[in-house]
C-alpha positions in Angstrom: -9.8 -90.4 -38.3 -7.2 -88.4 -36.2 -4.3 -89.0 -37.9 -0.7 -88.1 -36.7 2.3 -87.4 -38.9 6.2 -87.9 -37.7 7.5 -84.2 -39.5 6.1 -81.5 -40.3 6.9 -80.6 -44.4 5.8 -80.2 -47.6 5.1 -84.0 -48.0 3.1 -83.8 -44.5 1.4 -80.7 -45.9 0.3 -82.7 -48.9 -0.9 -85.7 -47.0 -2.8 -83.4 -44.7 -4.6 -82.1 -48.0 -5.7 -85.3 -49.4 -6.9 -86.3 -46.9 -9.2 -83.6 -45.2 -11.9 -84.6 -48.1 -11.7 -88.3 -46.6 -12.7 -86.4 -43.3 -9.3 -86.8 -41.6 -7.6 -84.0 -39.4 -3.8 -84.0 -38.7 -1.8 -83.6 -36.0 2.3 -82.8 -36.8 5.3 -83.6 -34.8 8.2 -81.8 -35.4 11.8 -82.8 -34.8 14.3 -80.2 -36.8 12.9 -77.1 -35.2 12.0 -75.8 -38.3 8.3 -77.2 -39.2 6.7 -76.0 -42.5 3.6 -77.5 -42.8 0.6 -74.8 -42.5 -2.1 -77.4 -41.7 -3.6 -79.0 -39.4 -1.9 -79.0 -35.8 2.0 -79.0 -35.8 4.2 -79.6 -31.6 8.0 -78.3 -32.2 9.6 -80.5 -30.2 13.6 -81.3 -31.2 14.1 -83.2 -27.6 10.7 -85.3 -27.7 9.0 -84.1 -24.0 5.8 -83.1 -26.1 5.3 -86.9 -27.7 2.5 -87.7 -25.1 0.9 -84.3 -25.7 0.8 -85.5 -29.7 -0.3 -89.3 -29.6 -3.0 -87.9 -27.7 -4.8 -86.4 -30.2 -4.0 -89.3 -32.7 -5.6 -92.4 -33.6 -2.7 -93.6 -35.7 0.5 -92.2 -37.0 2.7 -91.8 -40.4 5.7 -90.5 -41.0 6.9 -87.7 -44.3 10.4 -88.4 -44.1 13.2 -90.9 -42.9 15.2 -89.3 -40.8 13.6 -89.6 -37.3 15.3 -90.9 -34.2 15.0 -94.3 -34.3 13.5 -94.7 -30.7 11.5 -91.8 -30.8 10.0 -94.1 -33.5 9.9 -97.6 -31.4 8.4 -95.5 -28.9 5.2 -94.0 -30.9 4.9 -97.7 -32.0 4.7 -99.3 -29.1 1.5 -96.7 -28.1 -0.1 -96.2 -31.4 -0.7 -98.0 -34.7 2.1 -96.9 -36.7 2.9 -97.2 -40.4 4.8 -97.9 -42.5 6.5 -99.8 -39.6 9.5 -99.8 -37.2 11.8 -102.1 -39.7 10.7 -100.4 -42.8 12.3 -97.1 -41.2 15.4 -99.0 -39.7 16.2 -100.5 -43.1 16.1 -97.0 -45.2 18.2 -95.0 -42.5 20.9 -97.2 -43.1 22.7 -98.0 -45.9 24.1 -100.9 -45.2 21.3 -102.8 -44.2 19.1 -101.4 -47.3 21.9 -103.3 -49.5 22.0 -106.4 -47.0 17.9 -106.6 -47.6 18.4 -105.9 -51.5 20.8 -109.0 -51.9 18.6 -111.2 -49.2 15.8 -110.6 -51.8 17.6 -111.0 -55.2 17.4 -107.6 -56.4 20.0 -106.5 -58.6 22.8 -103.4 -57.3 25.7 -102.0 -58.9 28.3 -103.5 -57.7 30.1 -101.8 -54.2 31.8 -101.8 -50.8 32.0 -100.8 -47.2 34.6 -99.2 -45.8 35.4 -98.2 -42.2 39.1 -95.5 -43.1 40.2 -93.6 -46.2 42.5 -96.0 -46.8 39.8 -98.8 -47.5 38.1 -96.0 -49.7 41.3 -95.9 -51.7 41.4 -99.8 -52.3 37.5 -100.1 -53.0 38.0 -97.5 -55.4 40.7 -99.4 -57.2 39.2 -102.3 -56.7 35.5 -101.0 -57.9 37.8 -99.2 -61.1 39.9 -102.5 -62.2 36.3 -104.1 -62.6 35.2 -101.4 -65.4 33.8 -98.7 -63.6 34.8 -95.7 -64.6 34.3 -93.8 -61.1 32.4 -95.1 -58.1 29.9 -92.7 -55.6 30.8 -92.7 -51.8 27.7 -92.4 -49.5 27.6 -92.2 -45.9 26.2 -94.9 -44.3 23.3 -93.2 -42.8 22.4 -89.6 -43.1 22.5 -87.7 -46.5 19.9 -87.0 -49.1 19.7 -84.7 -52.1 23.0 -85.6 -52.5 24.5 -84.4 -49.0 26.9 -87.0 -47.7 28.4 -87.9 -50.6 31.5 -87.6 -53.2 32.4 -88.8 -56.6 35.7 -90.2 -57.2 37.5 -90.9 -60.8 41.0 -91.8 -58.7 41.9 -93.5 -55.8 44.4 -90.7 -55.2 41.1 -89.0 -54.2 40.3 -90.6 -51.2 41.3 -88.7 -48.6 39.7 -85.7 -49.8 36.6 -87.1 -50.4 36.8 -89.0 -46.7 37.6 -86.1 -44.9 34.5 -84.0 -46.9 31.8 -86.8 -46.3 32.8 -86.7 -42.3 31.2 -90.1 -41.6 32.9 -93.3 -39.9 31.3 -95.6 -42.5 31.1 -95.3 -46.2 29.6 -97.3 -49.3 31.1 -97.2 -51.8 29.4 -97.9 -55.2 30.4 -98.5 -59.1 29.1 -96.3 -61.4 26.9 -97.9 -63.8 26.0 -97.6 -67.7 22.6 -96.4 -67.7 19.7 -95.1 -70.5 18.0 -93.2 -67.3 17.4 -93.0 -64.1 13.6 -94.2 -62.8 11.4 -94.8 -59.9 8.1 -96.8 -59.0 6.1 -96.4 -56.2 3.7 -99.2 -55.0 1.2 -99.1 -52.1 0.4 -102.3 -50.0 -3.2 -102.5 -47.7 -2.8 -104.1 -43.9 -4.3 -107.3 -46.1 -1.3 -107.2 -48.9 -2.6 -106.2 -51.4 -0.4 -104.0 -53.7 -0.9 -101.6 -56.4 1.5 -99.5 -58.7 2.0 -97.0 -60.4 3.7 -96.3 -63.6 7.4 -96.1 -63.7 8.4 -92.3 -64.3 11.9 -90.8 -65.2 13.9 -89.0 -63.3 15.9 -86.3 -63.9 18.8 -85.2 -61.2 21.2 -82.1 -60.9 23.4 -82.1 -58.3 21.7 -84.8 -56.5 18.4 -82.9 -56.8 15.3 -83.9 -58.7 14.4 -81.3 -61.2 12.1 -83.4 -63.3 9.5 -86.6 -63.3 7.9 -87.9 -66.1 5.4 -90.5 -66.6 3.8 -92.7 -67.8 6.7 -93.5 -70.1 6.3 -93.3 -74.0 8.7 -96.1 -74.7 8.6 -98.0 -71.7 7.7 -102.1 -72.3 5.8 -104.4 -70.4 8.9 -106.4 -69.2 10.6 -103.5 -67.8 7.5 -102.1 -65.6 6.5 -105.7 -64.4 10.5 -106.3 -63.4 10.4 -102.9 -61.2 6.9 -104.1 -60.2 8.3 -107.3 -58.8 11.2 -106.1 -57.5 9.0 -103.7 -54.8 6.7 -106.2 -54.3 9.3 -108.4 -52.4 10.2 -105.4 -50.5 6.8 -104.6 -49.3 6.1 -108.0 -48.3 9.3 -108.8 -46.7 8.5 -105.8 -44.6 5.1 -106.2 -44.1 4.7 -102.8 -45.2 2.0 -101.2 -45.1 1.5 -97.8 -47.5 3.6 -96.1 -50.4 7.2 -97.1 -50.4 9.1 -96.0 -53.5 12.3 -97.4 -55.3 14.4 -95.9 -57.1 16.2 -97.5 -60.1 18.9 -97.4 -63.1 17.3 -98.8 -65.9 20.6 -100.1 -68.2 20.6 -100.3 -72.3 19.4 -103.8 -71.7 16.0 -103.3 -70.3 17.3 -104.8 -67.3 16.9 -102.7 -63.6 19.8 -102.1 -61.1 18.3 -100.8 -57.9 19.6 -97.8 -56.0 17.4 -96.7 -52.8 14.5 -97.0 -51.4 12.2 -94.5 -49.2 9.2 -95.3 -46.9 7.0 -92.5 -48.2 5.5 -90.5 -50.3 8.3 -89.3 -52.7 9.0 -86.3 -54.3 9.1 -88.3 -57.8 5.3 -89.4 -57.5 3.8 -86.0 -56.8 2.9 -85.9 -61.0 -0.2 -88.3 -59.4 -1.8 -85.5 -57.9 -3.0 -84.3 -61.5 -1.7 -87.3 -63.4 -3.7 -90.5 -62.0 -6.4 -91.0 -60.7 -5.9 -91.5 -57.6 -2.7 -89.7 -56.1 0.3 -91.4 -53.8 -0.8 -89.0 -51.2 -4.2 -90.4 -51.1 -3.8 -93.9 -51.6 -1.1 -93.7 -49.0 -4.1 -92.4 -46.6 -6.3 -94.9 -47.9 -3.8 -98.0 -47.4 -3.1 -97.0 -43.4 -6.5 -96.0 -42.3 -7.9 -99.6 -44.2 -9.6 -98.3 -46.9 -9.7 -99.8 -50.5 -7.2 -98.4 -52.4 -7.7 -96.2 -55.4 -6.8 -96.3 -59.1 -3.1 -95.8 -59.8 -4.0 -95.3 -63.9 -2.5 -92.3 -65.6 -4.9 -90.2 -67.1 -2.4 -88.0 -68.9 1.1 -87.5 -69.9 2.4 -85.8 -67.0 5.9 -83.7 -65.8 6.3 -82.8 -62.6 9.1 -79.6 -62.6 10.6 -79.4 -58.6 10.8 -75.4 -58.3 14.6 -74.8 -56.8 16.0 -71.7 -54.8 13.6 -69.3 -56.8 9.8 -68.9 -57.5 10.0 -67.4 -60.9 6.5 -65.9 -62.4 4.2 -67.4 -61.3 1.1 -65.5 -63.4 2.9 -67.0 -66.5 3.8 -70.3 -65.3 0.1 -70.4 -64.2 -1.0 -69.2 -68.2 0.6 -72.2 -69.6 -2.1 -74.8 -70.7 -2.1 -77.8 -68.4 0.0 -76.3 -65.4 -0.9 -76.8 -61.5 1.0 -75.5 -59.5 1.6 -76.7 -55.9 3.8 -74.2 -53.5 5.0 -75.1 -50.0 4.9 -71.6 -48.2 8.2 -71.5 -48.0 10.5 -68.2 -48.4 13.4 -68.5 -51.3 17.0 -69.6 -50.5 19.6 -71.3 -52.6 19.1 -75.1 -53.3 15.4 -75.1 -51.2 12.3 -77.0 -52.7 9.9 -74.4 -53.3 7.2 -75.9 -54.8 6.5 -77.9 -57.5 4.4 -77.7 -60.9 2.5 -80.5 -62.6 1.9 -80.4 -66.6 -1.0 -82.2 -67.9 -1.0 -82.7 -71.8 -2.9 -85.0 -73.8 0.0 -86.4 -75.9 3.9 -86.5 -75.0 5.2 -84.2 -77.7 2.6 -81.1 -76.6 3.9 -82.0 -72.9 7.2 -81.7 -74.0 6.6 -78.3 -75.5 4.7 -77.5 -72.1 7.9 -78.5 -70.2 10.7 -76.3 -72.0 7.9 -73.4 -71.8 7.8 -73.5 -68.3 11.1 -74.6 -67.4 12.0 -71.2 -69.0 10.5 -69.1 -66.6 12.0 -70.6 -63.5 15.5 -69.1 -62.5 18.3 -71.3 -63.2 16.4 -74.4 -63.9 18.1 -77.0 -66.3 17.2 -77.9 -69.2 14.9 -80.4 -69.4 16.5 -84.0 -70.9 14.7 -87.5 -71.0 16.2 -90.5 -72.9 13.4 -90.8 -75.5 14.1 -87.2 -76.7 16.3 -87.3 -79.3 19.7 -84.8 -79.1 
């Protein structure tokens, strides 16, 4: 099957590669003017005269990432099988309306506001701070990722700063929450509904960044993996989606999950499948559109993936550490850019954990690794 892919990056490149052993071929259409993905067919096309020219050669399309023009997107449905669908996109480039579907569905948020002028940022903030928390988040409505579009506050006095940095007409405003760790699941859904998931992994963020995943979790219960589990399944039914979607979550002393986003894709956070289950989100996403049986989403390992940032580092040692794959986007090095990424493979979580400082070492300014079951 032809299959056609909305972007044209590293997650696009990695679909592409799954798939050519299911006998697929790609075609990429670029938006940003700046494609990286070295596979396949890829149109640059910022103004979206060359969209005939690239349905074309498809028999159904995806899309890598989120930020699309929303009619571009109407328009590729209304000519091709398209998923994950229109709504599923709508709902994740906006905010607000990811929040509205949250609370429709009974899935837990910290608490927060919307606000239209710095002054309303100022009295959510106060507001948001008299209830307990200690400093909220303001995001912009729609935009922003990697933690672009978006300021911390500890004071209200801060508002007008933090308005005039973010540059957006509408803002959320969230309470900052007690958390053990941050986590995300990702789930895939068939065109007949039937879902599978994968295990939760932990996150860990720098800067609005991810630096490290980790999964399957050592100390992770039953109850708190089903309650993730249930909380994507209403989203992929309320949707009708069809493919990965992953969520990502705050997982509070408690056990219990507050959610934070969502995205309709393969995610950056699930790429420790590739060498870590048995069947990878890549795959199974290519599987789940095309209306094939989807594969295993077992671990078959303890696995960390480590996002390579800004700097390759050496690779000929990184590669001489036991358990390490290494997966590199072709792209050149530059302050705050995904690079690449490495997967560790260990048989048990402490040798993994000796795996990850090891390697973590050799890459240029990378943090140090920290997950919550690691003692100080």
């Amino acid at each position: 099957m032809r299959i056609g892919v909305l972007g044209a990056g590293q997650l696009g490149q990695m679909l592409a590669l799954s798939g050519y052993p299911l006998g697929n071929r790609f075609a990429f259409f670029d938006t940003t003017g700046s494609p990286s993905a070295d596979i396949g067919t890829t149109l640059s096309d910022t103004s979206g005269v060359k969209l005939d020219e690239f349905l074309a050669q498809v028999d159904l399309v995806t899309y890598e990432f989120e930020h699309l023009p929303l009619a571009l997107v109407q328009q590729v449905a209304q000519e091709k099988a398209l998923y994950p669908g229109v709504e599923a996109l709508r709902v994740c480039q906006n905010r607000e309306a990811e929040k509205t579907l949250f609370d429709q569905l009974s899935i837990p948020v910290a608490d927060y506001r919307l606000v239209s002028s710095a002054d309303e940022l100022a009295q959510a903030c106060t507001e948001l701070m008299r209830a307990g928390a200690p400093a909220v988040v303001a995001k912009s409505i729609t935009e922003g990722y990697d933690g672009k579009g978006q300021a911390v506050l500890r004071d209200p006095e801060q508002a007008e700063e933090a308005w005039a940095q973010i540059g957006h007409a509408r803002l959320i405003v969230e309470a900052f929450v007690s958390f053990v760790r941050e986590v995300s699941i990702i789930a895939v859904r068939d065109q007949q509904g039937e879902v599978v998931f994968y295990p939760l992994a932990e996150n860990n963020h720098v800067d609005g960044i991810l630096r490290y995943s980790l999964a399957p979790l050592p100390d992770l219960s039953d109850a708190v993996q089903q309650q993730a589990e249930s909380y994507i399944h209403k989203l992929l039914d309320a949707l009708e989606y069809v493919g990965v979607l992953t969520l990502e979550l705050f997982q509070q002393a408690d056990g219990t999950l507050l959610a934070n986003e969502m995205a309709p894709r393969v995610h950056n956070s699930g790429h420790w499948t590739q060498d870590g289950a048995i069947s990878s989100q890549f795959e199974n996403h290519l599987r789940a559109i095309q209306g094939l049986p989807l594969g295993s989403t077992q671990a078959i390992a303890p696995t960390c993936m480590i996002n390579i940032i800004g700097c390759m580092g050496d690779v000929a040692a990184i590669l001489a550490v036991e358990g390490s794959h290494l997966h590199l986007y072709g792209k050149s090095e530059r302050a705050g850019r995904k690079l690449g990424h490495i997967n560790l493979v260990a048989a048990d979580i402490d040798t993994l954990l000796q795996r990850v400082n090891q390697v973590a070492a050799l890459l240029p300014d990378a943090p140090p690794p920290a997950f919550s079951f690691v003692a100080d």
